[in-house]
C-alpha positions as CSV (number, residue, x, y, z in Angstrom):
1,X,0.0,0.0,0.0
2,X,1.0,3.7,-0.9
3,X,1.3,6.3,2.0
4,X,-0.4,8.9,-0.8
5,X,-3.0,11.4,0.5
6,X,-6.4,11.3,-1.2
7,X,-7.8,14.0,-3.8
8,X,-8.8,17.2,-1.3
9,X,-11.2,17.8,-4.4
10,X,-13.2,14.3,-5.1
11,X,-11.8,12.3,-2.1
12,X,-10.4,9.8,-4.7
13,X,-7.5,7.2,-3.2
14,X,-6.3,6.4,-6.9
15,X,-3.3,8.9,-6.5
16,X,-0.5,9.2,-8.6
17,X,3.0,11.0,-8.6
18,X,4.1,13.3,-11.0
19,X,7.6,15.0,-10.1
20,X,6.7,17.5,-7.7
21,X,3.5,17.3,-8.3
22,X,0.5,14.6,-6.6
23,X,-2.5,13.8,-9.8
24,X,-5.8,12.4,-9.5
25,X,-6.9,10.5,-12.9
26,X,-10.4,10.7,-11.5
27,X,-11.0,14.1,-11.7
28,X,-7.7,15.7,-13.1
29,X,-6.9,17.8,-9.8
30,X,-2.9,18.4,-9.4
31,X,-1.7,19.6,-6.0
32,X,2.0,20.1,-5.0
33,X,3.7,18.1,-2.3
34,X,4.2,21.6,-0.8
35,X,0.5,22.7,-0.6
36,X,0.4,19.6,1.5
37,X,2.3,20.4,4.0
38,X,1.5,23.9,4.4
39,X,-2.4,23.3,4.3
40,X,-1.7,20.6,7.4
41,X,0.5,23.6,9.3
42,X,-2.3,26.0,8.6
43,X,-4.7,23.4,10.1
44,X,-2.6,22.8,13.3
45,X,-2.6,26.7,13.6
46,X,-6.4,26.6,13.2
47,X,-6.9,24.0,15.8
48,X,-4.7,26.0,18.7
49,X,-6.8,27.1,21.8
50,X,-6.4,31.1,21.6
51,X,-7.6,33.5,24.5
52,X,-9.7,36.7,23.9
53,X,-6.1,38.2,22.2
54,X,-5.0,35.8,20.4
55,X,-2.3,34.3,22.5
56,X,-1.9,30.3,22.3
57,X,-2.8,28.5,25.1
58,X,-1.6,25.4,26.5
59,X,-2.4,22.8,29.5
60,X,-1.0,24.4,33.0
61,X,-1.2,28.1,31.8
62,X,-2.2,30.6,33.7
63,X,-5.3,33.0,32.9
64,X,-7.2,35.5,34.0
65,X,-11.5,36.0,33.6
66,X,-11.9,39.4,31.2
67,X,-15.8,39.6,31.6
68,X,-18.1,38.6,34.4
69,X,-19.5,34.8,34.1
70,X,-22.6,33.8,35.3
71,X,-22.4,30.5,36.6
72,X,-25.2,27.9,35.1
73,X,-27.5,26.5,37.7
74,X,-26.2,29.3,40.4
75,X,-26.2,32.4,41.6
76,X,-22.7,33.4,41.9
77,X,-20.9,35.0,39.3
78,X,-17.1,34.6,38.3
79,X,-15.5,38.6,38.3
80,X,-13.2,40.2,36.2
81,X,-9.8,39.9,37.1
82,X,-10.2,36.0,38.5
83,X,-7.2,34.4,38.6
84,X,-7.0,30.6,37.2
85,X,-3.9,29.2,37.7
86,X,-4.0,26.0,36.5
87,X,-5.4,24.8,33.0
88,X,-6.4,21.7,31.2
89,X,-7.6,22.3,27.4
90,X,-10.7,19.7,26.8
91,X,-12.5,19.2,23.0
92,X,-15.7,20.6,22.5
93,X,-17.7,24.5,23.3
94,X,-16.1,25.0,26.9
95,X,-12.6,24.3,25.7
96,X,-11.1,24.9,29.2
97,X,-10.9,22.9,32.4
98,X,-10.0,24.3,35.7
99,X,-10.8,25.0,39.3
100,X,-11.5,28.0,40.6
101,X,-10.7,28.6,44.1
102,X,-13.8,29.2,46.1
103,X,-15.9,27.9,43.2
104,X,-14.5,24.5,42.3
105,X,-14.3,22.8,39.5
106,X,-15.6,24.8,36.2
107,X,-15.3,24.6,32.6
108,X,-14.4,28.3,30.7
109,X,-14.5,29.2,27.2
110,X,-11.1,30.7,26.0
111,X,-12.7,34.2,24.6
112,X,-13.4,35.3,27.9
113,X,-10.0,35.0,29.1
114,X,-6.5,36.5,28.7
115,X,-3.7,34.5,29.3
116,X,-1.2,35.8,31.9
117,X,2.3,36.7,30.1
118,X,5.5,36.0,32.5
């Protein structure tokens, strides 16, 4: 078996090489070895957790809440300027895990915070 990629136009696996260059007889679509690899760097890029400015985020970062949350189910309320200390990034809406001392354990979406620059 080949380790070719599949046509990102018809989703064909009957891939050939040409040179430089990958072909699809299916469909005709031609594709450099290089768009390859840069479309896959633009998709890690795309799938980095970024905070309210843009900043890349990572597990055990340190962040602070920009905008007052109202907790679901409660009637407290997470204020600006909260401190989290420790983060886990998790799939899905909420894309952060942390606790929050005095609250416990919450989940946070990272456009409402800033990450904390050393």
């Amino acid at each position: 078996m080949s380790n070719l990629p599949s046509c990102p136009q018809c989703h064909s696996q009957y891939i050939y090489e040409d040179g430089t260059l990958f072909i699809c007889p299916e469909c005709s679509h031609e594709w450099s070895k290089t768009s390859l690899i840069n479309e896959e760097k633009a998709m890690d890029v795309q799938s980095a957790v970024r905070d309210a400015h843009g900043n890349v985020l990572s597990d055990g970062d340190m962040v602070t809440v920009i905008k007052d949350l109202k907790v679901k189910g409660s009637s407290s309320v997470v204020k600006v300027g909260t401190k989290v200390k420790i983060i886990r990034l998790v799939e899905g809406d909420h894309d952060i895990d942390c606790k929050i001392e005095g609250m416990g354990s919450m989940q946070l979406k990272s456009e409402y915070v800033k990450k904390v620059l050393n």
